[in-house]
N, C-alpha and C positions, 0 to 999 in steps of 0.2 A: 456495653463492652462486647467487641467480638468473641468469639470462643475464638480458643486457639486450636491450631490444625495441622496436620503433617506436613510438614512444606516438600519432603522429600519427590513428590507426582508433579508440584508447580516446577520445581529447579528441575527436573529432567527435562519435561516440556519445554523451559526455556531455553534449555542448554541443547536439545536435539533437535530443533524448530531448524530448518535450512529454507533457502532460499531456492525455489524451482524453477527452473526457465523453462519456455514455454515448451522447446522441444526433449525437454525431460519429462511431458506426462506421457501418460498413456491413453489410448485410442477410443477413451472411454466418456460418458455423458457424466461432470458430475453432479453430485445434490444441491440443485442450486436453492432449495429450503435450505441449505445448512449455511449456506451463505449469509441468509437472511439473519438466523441466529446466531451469524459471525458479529452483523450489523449492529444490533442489540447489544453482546456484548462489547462492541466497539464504542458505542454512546455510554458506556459507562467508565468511560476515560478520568481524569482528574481533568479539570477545567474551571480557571479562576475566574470567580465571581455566577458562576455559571451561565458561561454566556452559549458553551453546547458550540461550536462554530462549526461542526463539521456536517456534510452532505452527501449523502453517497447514490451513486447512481448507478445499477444493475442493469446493465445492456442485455437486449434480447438477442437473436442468432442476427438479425439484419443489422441491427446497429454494431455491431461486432464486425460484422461485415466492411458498412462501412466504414467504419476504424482503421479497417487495413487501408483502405483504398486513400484516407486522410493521411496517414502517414508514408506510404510509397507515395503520393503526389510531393509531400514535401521533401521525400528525400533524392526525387529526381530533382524540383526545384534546385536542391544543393547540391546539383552536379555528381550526385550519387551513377556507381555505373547500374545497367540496367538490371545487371543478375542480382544486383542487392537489391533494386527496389523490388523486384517479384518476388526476394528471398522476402522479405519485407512484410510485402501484401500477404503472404500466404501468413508468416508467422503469428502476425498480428491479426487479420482476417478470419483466418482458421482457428483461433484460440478456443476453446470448450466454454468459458467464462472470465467476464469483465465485467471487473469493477472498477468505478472512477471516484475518487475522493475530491471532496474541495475543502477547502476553508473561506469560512464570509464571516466578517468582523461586522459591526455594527455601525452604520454610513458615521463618517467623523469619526472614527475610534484614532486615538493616538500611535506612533509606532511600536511603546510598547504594549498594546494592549494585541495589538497586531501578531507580535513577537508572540506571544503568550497563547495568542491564538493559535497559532500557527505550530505550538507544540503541543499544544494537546490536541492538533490532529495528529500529531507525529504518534503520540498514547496512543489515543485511538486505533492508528494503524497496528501497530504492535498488537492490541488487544486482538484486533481481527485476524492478524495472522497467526496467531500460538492459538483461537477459538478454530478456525481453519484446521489448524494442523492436528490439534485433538481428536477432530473428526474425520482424519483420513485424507485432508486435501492438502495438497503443497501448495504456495503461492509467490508470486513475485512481482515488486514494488519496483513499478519502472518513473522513473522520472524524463522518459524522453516524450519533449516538448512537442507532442502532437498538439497542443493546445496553442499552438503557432497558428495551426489551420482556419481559416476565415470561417470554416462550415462548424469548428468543433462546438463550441456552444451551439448550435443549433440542433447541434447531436443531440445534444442533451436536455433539449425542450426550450430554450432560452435565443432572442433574437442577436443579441449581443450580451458580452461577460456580466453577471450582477455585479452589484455596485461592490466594492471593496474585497472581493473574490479571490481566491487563486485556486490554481488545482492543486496537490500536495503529492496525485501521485494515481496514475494507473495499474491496476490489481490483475496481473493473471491470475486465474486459479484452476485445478483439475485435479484427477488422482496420480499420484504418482509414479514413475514408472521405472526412474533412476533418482535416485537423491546421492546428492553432491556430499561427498566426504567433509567434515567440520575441521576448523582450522580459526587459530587466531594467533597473530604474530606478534603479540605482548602477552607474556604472565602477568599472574596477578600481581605478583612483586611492583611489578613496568606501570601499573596503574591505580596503584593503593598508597596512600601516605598514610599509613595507621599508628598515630599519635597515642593510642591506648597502649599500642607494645613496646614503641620507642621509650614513651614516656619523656621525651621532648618538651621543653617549654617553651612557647607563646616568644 
């Protein structure tokens, strides 16, 4: 049995956790050990059957580099104009730290086992962003489709995509320099159907 614990230090953390963009850190190297210890707590996600599917990949300053240069290519490709793809190349290029998540299901895994998968990398990300932010670093979970890029897997050690893969989501991270004011446009009312207070039947 677990012991029980103050939850009051978890729900602030999760409740003050924001979302950093890239040009809200500051001008600073962060700990990229503590990332490592994001990753750790990140694998200890809930994950059915334990199949574990997530993979995370820690780019250095050159790979980061290239990253911008994969995404400003693609977004000239899309007739992007030119001050956005430099704005582009610098944001993504110049970032302080990147991380790449994937999810990989087991070759023939069914759709739901897939679905399944594919949410407990969604845990996992969570876990590493609120493990981030405990220690000082903001982060932001981008889902723009650099993995369009013919070079991206290569990026990351791999000739072409592994077998049953996706990416789930590129990870800024740095110290923070502005954090964005919190905000959510439903109360709790707006997303609780609590059947213990109504006392409502079935």
């Amino acid at each position: 049995m677990t012991t029980p614990r103050d939850a009051t230090d978890l729900a602030h953390l999760l409740r003050e956790r924001r979302t950093v963009s890239q040009g809200s850190f500051a001008d600073l190297e962060p700990d990229h050990a503590a990332v490592v210890e994001a990753v750790e707590s990140a694998r200890w996600a809930p994950n059915h059957h334990l199949t574990e599917p997530w993979r995370f990949y820690l780019l250095d300053r050159e790979r980061i580099a290239r990253l911008g240069e994969l995404w400003a290519e693609l977004q000239a490709r899309k007739g992007a104009k030119p001050e956005r793809v430099a704005r582009k190349r610098q944001e993504w290029g110049g970032a302080k730290g990147v991380l790449v998540l994937t999810c990989s299901s087991a070759p023939g895994a069914d759709a739901l086992t897939r679905k399944e998968d594919y949410a407990a990398c969604c845990c996992a990300a969570q876990n590493l962003m609120l493990h981030l932010w405990a220690a000082g670093l903001g982060s932001k979970w981008s889902t723009a489709a650099v993995w369009e890029h013919e070079a991206f897997w290569p990026l990351l050690g791999h000739a072409a995509p592994p077998e049953a893969t996706e990416v789930v989501g590129t990870f800024f991270y740095g110290v923070p320099e502005r954090v964005p004011q919190g905000r959510r446009r439903r109360g709790l009312s707006a997303v609780l159907v609590d059947f213990r207070r109504t006392g409502g039947a079935p």
